[in-house]
VODRENFI-676647 format. One record per residue (C-alpha): residue number from 1; x, y, z. Coordinates in Angstrom, 3 decimals. Example, Ala and Ser with C-alpha at 12.3 -4.5 7.8 and 13.67 -1.06 7.14 Angstrom:
BEGIN
node seq->1&x->12.300&y->-4.500&z->7.800
node seq->2&x->13.670&y->-1.060&z->7.140
This chain:
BEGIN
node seq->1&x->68.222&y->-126.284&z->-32.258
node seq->2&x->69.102&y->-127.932&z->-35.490
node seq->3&x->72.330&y->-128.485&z->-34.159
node seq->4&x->71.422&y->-130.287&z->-31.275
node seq->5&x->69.180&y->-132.616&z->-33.647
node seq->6&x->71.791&y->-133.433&z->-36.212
node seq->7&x->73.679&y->-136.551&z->-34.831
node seq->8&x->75.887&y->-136.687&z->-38.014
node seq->9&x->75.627&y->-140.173&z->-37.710
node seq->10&x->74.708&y->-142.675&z->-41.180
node seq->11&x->71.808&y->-144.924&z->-40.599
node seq->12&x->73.874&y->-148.021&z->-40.401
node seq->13&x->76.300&y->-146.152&z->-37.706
node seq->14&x->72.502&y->-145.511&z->-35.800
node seq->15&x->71.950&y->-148.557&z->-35.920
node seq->16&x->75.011&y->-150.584&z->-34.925
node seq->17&x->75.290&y->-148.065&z->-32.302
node seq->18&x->72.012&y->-148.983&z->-30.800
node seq->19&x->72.250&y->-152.766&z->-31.322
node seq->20&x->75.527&y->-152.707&z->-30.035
node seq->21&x->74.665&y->-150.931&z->-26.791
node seq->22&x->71.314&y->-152.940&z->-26.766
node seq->23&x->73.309&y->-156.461&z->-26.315
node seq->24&x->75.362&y->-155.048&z->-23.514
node seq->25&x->72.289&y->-153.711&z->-21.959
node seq->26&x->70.432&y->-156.729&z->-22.093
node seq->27&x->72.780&y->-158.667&z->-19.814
node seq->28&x->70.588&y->-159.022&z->-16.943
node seq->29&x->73.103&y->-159.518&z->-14.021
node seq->30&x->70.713&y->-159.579&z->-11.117
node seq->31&x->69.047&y->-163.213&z->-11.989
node seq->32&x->72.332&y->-164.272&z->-13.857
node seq->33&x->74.596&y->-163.953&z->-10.352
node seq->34&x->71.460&y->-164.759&z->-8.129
node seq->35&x->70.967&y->-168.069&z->-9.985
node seq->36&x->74.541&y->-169.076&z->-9.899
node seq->37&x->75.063&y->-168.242&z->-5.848
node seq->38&x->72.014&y->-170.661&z->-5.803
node seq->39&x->69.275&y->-168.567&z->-4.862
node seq->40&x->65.829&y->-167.929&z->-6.131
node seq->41&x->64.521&y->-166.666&z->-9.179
node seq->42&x->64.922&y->-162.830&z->-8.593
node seq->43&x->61.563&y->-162.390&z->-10.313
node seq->44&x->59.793&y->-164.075&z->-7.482
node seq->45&x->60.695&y->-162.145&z->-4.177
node seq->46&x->60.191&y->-158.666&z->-3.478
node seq->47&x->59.416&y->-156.332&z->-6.201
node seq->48&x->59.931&y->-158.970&z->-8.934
node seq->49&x->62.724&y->-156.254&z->-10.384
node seq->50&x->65.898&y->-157.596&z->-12.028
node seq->51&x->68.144&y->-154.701&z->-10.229
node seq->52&x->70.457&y->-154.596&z->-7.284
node seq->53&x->67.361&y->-152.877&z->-4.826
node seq->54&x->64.913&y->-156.276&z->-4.868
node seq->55&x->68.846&y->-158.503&z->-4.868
node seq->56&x->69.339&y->-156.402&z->-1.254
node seq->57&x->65.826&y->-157.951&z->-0.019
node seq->58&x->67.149&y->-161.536&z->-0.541
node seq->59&x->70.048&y->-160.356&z->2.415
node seq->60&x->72.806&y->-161.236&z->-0.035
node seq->61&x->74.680&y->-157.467&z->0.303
node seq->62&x->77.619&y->-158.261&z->-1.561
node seq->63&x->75.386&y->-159.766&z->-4.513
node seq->64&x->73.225&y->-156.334&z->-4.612
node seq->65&x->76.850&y->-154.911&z->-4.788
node seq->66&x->77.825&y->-157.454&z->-7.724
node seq->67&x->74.755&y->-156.752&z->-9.393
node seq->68&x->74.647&y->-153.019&z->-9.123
node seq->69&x->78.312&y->-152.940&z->-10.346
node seq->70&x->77.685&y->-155.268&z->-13.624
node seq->71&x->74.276&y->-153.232&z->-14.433
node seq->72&x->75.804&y->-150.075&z->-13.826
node seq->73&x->79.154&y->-150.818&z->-15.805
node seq->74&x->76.911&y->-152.041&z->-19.027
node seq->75&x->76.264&y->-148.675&z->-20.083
node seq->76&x->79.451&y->-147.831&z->-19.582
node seq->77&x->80.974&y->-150.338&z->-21.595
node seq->78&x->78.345&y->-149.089&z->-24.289
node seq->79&x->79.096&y->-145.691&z->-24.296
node seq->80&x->83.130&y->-146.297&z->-24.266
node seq->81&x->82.778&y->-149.164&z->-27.200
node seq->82&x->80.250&y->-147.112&z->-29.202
node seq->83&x->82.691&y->-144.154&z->-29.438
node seq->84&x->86.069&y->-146.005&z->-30.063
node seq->85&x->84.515&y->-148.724&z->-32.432
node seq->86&x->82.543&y->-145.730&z->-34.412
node seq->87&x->84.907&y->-142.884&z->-33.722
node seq->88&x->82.198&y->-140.603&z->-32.879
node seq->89&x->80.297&y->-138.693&z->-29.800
node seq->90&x->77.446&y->-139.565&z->-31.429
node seq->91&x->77.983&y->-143.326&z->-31.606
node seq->92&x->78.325&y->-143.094&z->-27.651
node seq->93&x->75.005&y->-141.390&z->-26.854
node seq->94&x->73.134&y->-143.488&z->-29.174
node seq->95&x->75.032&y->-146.884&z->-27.684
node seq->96&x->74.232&y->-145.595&z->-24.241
node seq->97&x->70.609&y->-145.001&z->-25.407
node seq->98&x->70.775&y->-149.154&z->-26.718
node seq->99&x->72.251&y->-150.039&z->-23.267
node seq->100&x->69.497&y->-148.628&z->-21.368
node seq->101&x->67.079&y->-149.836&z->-23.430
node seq->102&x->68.454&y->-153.135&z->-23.458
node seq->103&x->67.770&y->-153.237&z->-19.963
node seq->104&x->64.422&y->-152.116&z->-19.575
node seq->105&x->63.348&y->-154.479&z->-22.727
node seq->106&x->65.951&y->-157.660&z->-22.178
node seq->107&x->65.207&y->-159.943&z->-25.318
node seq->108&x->66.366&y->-163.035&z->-23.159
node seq->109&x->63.612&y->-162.551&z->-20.471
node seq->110&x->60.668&y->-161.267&z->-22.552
node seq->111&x->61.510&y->-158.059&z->-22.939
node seq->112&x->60.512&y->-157.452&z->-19.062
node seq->113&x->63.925&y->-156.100&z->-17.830
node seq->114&x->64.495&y->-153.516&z->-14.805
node seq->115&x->63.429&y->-149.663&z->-14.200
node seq->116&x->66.773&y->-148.569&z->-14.917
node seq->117&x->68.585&y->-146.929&z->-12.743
node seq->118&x->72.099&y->-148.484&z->-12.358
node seq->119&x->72.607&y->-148.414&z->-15.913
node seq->120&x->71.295&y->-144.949&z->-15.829
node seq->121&x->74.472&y->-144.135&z->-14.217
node seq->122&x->76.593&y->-146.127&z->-15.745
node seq->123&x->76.061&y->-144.314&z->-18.924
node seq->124&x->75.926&y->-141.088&z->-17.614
node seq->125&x->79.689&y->-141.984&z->-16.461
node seq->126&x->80.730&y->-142.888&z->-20.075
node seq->127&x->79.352&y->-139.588&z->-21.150
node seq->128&x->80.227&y->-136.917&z->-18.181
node seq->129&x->81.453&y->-138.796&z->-14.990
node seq->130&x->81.500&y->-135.686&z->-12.985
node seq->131&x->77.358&y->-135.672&z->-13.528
node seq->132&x->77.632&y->-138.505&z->-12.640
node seq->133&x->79.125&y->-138.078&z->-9.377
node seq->134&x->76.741&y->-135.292&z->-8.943
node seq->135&x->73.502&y->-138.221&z->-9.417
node seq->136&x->75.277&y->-140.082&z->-7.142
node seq->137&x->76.037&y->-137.808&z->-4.682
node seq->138&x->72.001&y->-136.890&z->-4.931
node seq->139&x->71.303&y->-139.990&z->-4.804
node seq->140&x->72.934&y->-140.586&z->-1.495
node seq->141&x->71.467&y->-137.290&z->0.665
node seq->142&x->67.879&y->-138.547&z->-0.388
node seq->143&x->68.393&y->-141.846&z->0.617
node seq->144&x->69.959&y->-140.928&z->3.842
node seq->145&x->66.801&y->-138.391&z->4.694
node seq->146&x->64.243&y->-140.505&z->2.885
node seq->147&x->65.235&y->-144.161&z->3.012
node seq->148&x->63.485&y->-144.877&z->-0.952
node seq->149&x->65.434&y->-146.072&z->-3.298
node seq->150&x->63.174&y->-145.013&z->-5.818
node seq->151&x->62.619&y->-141.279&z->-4.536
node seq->152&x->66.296&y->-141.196&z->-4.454
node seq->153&x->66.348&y->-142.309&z->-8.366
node seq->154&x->63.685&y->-139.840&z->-8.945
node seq->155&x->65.010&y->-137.165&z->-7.799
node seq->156&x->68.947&y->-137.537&z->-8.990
node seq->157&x->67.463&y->-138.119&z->-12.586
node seq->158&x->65.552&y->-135.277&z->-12.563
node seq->159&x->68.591&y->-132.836&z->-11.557
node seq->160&x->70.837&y->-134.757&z->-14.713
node seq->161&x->69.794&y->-132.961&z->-17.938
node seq->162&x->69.696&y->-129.518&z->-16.210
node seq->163&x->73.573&y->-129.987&z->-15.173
node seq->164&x->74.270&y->-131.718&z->-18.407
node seq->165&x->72.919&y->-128.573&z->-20.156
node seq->166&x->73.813&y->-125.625&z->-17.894
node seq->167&x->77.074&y->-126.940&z->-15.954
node seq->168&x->78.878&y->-128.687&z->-18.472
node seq->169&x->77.483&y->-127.274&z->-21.978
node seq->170&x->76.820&y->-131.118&z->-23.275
node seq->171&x->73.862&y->-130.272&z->-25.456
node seq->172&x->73.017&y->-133.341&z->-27.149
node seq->173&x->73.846&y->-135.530&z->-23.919
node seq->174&x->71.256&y->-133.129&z->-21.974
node seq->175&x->68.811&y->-134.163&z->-24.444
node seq->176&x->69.740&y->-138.167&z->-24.367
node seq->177&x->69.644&y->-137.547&z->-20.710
node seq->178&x->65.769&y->-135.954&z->-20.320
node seq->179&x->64.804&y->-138.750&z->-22.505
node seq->180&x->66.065&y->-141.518&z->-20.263
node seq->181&x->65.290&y->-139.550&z->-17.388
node seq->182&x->61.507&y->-139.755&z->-19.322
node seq->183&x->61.663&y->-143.790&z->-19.413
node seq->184&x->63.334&y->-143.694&z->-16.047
node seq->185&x->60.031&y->-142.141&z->-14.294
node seq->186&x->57.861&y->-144.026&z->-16.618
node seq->187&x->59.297&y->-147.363&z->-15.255
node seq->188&x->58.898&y->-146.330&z->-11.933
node seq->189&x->54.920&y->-145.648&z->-12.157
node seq->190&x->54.139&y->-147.878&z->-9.461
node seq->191&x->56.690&y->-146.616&z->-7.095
node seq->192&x->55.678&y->-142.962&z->-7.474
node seq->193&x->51.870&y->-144.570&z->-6.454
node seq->194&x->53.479&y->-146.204&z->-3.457
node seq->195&x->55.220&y->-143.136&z->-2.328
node seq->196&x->52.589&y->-140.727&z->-2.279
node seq->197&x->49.631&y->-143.464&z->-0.741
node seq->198&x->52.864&y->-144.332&z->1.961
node seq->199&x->53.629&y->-147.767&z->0.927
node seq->200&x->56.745&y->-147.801&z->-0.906
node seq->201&x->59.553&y->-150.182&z->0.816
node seq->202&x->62.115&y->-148.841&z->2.167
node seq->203&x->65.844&y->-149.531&z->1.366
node seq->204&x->67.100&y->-152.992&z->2.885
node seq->205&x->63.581&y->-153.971&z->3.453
node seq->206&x->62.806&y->-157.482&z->2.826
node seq->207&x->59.761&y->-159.154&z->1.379
């Protein structure tokens, strides 16, 4: 166990790391693109969420698609920078930790960012993309049977640290993982009420 705790990373590393992955994460694509294809303020429709889901219920597909992409590709870019510019697998997790983060608690819009889960992903590419593929591919059969976004989310996230852990042997990422996976379901409080009193909306729904 103490080898899955020590990080072997300095405190100024820690915490470039996390400010680095922190700015990336903070982007907040959704009302950026929405504002400049001349639509509303994403906060006011649907959900109020910042992510690609509540950009669908505005009808623009190929905006949801933009904004997906750039939330997704965040973490990414944080977990890809944070190892090369820090030259350790440490410097990743905890820049993919500062991306996610970053978007949940967005300095430029109060700190009231989205629940998550496109960036989610796009860090769990930068660490292990074929987990990644594997939350995806989740992600997909639940929506198709279920039609929720957010049970979709729910249950991909949960699956992540157990693969992490006992299909690939990535230790410390399984733990990074469960953590976000934490915040993930934490964020999405008020979608786990709607699904189980029946009034969660559905994928493509508008309003």
């Amino acid at each position: 166990m103490s080898d899955l705790l020590n990080w072997g990373l300095s405190w100024p590393a820690f915490a470039m790391a996390l400010l680095l992955g922190y700015l990336l994460g903070s982007i907040p694509f959704g009302i950026v693109l929405t504002k400049l294809s001349g639509g509303p303020d994403l906060r006011s429709i649907g959900s109020g969420n910042i992510g690609a889901t509540n950009v669908l219920r505005t009808g623009n597909k190929k905006l949801a698609a933009a904004t997906l992409l750039g939330d997704m590709l965040k973490g990414t870019a944080a977990v890809v920078i944070g190892f090369f510019a820090l030259g350790a697998p440490q410097a990743a997790l905890v820049a993919g930790l500062g991306a996610f983060l970053g978007h949940l608690f967005p300095v430029w819009i109060g700190f009231r960012g989205g629940k998550g889960v496109a960036t989610y992903l796009g860090v769990l590419i930068g660490i292990a993309w074929p987990v990644a593929l594997a939350f995806a591919a989740i992600w997909l059969a639940v929506a198709k049977l279920s039609k929720y976004s957010s049970l979709s989310a729910l249950t991909a996230s949960l699956a992540t640290p157990v693969l992490l852990w006992f299909a690939m042997d990535h230790r410390q990422a399984a733990l990074l993982m469960a953590g976000l996976t934490v915040l993930l379901w934490f964020m999405h409080r008020t979608n786990i009420a709607r699904l189980l009193s029946g009034t969660e909306g559905k994928i493509g729904q508008k309003g």
